[in-house]
N, C-alpha and C positions, 0 to 999 in steps of 0.2 A: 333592217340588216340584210335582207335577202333581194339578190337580184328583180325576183320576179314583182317584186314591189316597186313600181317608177315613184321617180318625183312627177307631183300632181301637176299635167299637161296644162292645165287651163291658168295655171298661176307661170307656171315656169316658161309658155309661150309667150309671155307679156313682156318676158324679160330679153328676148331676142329680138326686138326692134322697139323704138322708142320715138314717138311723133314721124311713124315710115321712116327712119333711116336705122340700119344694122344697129345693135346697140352689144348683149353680151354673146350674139348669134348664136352658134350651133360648139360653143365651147362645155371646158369641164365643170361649169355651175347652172348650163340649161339644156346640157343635150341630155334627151331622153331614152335614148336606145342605145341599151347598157354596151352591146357588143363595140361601135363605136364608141362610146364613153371611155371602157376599159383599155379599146385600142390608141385616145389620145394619152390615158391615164398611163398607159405603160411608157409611152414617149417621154412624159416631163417628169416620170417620178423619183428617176436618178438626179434630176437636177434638185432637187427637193430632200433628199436624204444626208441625214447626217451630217459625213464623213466629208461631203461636198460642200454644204454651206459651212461647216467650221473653216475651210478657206477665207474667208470674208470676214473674218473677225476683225482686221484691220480697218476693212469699211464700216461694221458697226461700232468701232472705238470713233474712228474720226468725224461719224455724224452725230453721234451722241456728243462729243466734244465739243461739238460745234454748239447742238444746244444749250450746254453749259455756259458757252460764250457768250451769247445770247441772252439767257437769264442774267448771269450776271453783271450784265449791263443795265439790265432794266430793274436790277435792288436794289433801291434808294428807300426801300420799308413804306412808299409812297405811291408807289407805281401799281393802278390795278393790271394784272399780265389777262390776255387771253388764253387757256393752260392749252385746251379743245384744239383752237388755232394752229399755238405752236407744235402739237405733237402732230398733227393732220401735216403739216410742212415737213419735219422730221422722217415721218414713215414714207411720203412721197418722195424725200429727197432717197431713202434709204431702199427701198424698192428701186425705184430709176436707174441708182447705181449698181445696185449686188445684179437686179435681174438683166440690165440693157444696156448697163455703161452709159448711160446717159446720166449727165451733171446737171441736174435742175437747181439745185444751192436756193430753193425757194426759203429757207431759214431766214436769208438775208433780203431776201425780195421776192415779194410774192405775187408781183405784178406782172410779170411773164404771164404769156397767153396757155402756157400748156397748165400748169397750176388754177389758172382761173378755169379753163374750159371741164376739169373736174369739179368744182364749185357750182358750175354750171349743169351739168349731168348728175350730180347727187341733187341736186333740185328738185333736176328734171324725172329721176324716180319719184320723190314725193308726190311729184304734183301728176304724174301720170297714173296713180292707183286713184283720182277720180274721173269717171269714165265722162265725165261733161268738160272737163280742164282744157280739154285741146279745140273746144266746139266754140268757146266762148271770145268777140271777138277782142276784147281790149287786155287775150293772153297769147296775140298772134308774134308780136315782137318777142317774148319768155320762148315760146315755141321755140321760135327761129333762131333763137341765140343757143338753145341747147342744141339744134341741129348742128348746127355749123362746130359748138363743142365737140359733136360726139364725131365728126368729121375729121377734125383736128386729130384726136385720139388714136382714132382708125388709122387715118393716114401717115403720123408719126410712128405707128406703129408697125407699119408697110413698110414702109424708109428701111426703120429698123434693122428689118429680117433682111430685106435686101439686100443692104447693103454688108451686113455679117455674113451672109451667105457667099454673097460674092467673094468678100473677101478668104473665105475658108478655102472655096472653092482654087483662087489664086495663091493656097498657101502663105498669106500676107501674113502676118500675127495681127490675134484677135482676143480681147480680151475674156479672160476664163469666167466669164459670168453664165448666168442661168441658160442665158437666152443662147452660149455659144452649146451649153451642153443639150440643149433641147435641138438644137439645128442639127448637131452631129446623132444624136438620138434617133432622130425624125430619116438621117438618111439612109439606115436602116428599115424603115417602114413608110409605105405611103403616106403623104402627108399632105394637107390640104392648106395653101398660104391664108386661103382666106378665113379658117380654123383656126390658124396660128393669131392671127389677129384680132379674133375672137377672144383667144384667149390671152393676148398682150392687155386688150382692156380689161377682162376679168379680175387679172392678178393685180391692178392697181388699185381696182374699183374695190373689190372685197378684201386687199390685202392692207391700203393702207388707213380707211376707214373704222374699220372695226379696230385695229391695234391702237390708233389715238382713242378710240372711244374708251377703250379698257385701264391705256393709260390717265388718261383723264379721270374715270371714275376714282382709279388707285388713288391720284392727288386727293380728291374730294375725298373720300373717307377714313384717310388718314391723317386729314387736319383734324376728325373728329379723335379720333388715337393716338393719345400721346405717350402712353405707356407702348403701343406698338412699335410707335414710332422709334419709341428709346431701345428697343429689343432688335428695330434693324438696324439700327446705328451700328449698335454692338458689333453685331453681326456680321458688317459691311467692314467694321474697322479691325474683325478679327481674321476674316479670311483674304480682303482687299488691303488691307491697310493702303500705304500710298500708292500702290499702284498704277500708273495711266494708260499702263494698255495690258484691257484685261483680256485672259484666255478663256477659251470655255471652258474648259477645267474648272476656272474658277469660277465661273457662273454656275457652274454644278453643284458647286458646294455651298450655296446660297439658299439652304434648304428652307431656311425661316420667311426669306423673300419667295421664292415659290410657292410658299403656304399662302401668303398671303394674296398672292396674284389670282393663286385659284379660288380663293373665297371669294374675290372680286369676280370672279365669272361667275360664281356661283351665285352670287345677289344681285348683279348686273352683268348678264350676257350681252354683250353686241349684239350677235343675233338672237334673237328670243328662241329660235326654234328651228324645226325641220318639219320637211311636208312629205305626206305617202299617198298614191292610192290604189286605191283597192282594185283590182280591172273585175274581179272573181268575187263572191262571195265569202267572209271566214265568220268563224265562231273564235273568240279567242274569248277564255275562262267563264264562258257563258253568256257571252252577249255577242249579237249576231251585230255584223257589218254588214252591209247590205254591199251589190256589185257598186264598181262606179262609185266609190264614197274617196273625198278627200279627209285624211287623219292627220291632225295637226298634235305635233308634238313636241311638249314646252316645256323647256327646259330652266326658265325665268317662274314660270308659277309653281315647277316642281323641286327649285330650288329653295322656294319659300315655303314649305309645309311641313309641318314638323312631323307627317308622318313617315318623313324622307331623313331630315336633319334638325335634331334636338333642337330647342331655340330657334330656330329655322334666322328667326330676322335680326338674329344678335349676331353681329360682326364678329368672327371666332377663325382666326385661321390653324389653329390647332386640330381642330376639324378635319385637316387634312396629312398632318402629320403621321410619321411611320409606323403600321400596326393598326391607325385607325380604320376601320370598316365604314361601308355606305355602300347602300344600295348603288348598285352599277349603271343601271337602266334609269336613272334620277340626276343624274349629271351630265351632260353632253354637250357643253358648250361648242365645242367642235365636231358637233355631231359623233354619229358611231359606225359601225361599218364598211363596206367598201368608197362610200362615196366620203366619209370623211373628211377634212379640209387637209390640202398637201400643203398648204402652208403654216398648220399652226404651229412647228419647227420655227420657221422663219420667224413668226410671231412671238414666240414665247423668247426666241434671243433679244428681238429688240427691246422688248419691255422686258427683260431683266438687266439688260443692258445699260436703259435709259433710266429706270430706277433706281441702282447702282450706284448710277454716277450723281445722281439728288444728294444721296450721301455722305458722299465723299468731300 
């Protein structure tokens, strides 16, 4: 929670280049020196608030609509769907558009090089936490192919700002997305393009990833729930009824669907956790930390303990309903503190959004 605790340099330096090419560099999920950090974090956080993305609710009716399209093409009671797939296309299409203006429409095809070149860089993390992966030689072609991915990212990312910048600059109109209120932010404060770009991949990479994972999990154990199931139906048809373009307002009042999203973090987090360390010595309730120590802290196994949550492994989204209590420091799927995720806003509209509309 506290500044003077970094995230652990030795894990989080890995994450700022990827087989020697830039990869999440010196942005909001690896730079390590808080004053900078805070300094990019005050630039994007207005674009990230509230008041600002409820503008967008048009874009998140029209891409959720779209995967409704889509599903319903492919029910014939016969057809196996990939869920993973379609929502991983879904949140990239929905990213692309609310943060950059950019139309990926990867829903409909996914054979576009930018869609694949992330395919390609979530790989290429996996295979880069073994420290032999990049030495061996019949993994030189995978290498290269992520290179050239993470190239692509970078450089459409570059475009990007340029050319939004430019056009601000010429008073052109420019559309009211993330990326124009970060530019005008940023022209208030020094700013670094190639920071900016840093963090153009970040927000893809951690933004659209973990949101299909979550949604996906929600499919999967809700086929297990069919009494749940019947309680969001209700629910859906009480407060949405026909509706097809919903306000947040009315995702607000979706309070039985919240419950249940959050139980799903709570059993299956996307990320499992968060990292600290120690630079100093502490005693914390009787047990010494020694200097220099990485503390990992999990949120996925302390989700699972019932010294935390009754039944811990029983599927209960009541659990989180109004009044009920739980330890605070035991749930963090979006981390806690200052460095907390600025997107889990964004997050938690789309997958109420796209859950929503299952119902319907």
């Amino acid at each position: 929670m506290s500044p003077q605790y970094s995230k652990d340099p030795k894990i989080f330096s890995q994450l700022c280049n990827m087989f020697g090419v830039r990869f999440l560099g010196n942005g909001l999920e690896t730079d390590l020196d808080y004053n900078h950090w805070h300094k990019q974090r005050k630039i994007i956080d207005s674009a990230f608030s509230r008041n600002y993305l409820i503008g967008f609710m048009e874009i998140f009716n029209d891409q959720a609509e779209d995967l409704m399209k889509v599903l319903n093409e492919k029910a014939d009671g016969e057809m196996e769907v990939d869920m993973m797939s379609l929502f991983r296309r879904l949140t990239l299409d929905i990213i692309a558009k609310v943060a950059f203006g950019l139309e990926l429409n990867t829903l409909h095809c996914d054979q576009t090089p930018f869609p694949h070149a992330f395919t390609m860089v979530m790989k290429g993390v996996s295979k880069a936490r073994n420290p032999f992966f990049q030495y061996l030689p019949g993994n030189r072609k995978e290498i290269q192919e992520v290179r050239e991915s993470l190239r692509l990212l970078r450089r459409t990312g570059k475009e990007c700002i340029t050319q939004r910048r430019k056009a601000i600059q010429n008073d052109e109109p420019v559309p009211l997305d993330i990326l124009t209120q970060i530019l005008k932010s940023a022209d208030q404060e020094e700013s670094d393009d190639e920071n900016m770009i840093d963090n153009f991949v970040t927000f893809f990479v951690a933004g659209h990833e973990t949101t299909a994972s979550q949604l996906s999990f929600t499919i999967m154990e809700l086929a297990r729930q069919p009494e749940i199931v019947a309680k969001l139906q209700a629910e859906v048809d009480e407060v949405i009824g026909v509706k097809r373009d919903i306000a947040y307002q009315d995702l607000r009042k979706l309070e039985y669907l919240t419950q249940v999203l959050k139980e799903i973090l709570r059993l299956y987090p996307p990320v499992s956790g968060t990292m600290r360390w120690t630079e100093k010595k502490n005693v914390i309730e009787g047990i010494e930390i020694p200097a220099n120590t990485t503390l990992f802290f999990n949120t996925y196994i302390m989700g699972r303990m019932d010294r935390y949550f009754k039944d811990a492994l029983t599927f209960d989204p009541d659990r989180f309903s109004k009044g009920k209590s739980r330890p605070y420091f035991s749930y963090f799927p979006f981390s806690l503190g200052p460095r907390s995720c600025i997107g889990q806003l964004f997050s938690q509209m789309t997958m109420l959004l796209a859950m929503n509309l299952t119902f319907m």
